[in-house]
C-alpha positions as CSV (number, residue, x, y, z in Angstrom):
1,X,-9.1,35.4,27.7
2,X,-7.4,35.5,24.6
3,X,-6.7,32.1,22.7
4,X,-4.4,31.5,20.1
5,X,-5.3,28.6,18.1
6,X,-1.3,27.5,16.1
7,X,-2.4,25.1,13.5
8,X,0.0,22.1,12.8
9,X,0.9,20.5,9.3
10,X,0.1,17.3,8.6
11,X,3.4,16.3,9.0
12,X,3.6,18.1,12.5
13,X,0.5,16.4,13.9
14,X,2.2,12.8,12.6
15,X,5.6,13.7,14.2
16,X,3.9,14.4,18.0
17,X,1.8,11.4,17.9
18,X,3.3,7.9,18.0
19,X,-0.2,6.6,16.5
20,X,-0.1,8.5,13.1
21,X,3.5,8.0,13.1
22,X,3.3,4.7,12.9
23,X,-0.1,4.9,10.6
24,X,1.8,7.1,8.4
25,X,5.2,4.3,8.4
26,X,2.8,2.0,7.0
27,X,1.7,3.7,4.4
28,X,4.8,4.4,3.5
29,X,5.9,1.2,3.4
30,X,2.8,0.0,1.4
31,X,3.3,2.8,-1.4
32,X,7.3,1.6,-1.5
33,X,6.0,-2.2,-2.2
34,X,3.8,-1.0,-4.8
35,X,6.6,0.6,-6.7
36,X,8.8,-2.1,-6.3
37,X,6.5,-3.8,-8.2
38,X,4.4,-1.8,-10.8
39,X,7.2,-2.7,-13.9
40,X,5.6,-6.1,-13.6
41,X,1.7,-5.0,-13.6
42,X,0.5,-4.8,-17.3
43,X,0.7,-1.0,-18.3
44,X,-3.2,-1.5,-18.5
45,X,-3.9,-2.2,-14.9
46,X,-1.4,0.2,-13.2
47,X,-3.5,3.0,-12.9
48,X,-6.3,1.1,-11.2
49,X,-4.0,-0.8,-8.8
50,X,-3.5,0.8,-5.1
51,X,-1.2,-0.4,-2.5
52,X,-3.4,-1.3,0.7
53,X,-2.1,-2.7,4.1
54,X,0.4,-5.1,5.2
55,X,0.3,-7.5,8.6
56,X,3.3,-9.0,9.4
57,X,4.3,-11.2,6.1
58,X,1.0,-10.5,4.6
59,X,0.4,-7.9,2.2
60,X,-2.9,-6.4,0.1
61,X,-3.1,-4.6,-3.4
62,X,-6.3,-3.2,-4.2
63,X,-8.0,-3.2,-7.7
64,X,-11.0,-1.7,-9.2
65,X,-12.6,-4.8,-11.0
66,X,-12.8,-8.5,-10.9
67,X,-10.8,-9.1,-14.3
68,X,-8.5,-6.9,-12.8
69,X,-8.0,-9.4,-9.5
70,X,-8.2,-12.0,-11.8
71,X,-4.8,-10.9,-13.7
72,X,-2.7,-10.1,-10.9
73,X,-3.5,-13.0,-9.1
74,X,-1.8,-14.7,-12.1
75,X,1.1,-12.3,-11.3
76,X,1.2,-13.5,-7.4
77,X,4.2,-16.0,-7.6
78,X,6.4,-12.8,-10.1
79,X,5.4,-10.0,-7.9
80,X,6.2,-12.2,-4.2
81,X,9.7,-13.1,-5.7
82,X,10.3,-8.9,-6.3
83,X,9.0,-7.9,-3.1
84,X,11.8,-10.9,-1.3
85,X,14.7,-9.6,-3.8
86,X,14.1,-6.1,-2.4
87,X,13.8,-7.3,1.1
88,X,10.3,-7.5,2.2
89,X,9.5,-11.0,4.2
90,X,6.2,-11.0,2.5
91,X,4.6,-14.7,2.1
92,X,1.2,-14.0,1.4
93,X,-0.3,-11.5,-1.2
94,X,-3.5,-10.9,-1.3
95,X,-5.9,-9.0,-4.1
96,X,-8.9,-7.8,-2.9
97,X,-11.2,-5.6,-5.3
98,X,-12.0,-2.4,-3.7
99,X,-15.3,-1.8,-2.9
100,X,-18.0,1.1,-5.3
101,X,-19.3,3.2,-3.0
């Protein structure tokens, strides 16, 4: 018996399944808050700041450090009113410093 094994792409695999479509949405839609709002993260911290997941109106930005939490939770209030402007229902933002594995 012959087999022929036809590899997908990424984007192949996402399109056939509803699961990593949906998986994939997400991230999309995380990476698309980010940049709505990386002008207002201090030049300094933008490279260290990942978009993580959002629930519903909740939404997470990872950093790499406590002083770096520390900063952007300052920033909460600034960065909720961009996210509204540009149409996101987000009321809660949380920072979360990634883990060092």
């Amino acid at each position: 018996m012959n087999r022929r094994f036809n590899p997908l792409t990424v984007l192949q695999a996402t399109e056939a399944s509803p699961t990593l479509a949906a998986l994939a949405e997400r991230a999309r839609d995380a990476a698309e808050r980010l940049r709505a709002v990386e002008d207002l993260i201090p030049r300094d911290l933008r490279a260290g700041v990942q978009a993580g997941p959002a629930e519903g109106e909740e939404w997470c930005m990872l950093v790499g450090s406590n002083a770096a939490a520390a900063k952007l939770r300052q920033l909460v209030p600034m960065l909720l009113g961009r996210l509204r402007v540009r149409g996101w229902h987000v009321s809660t933002l949380r920072i979360k410093v990634r883990s060092r594995r």
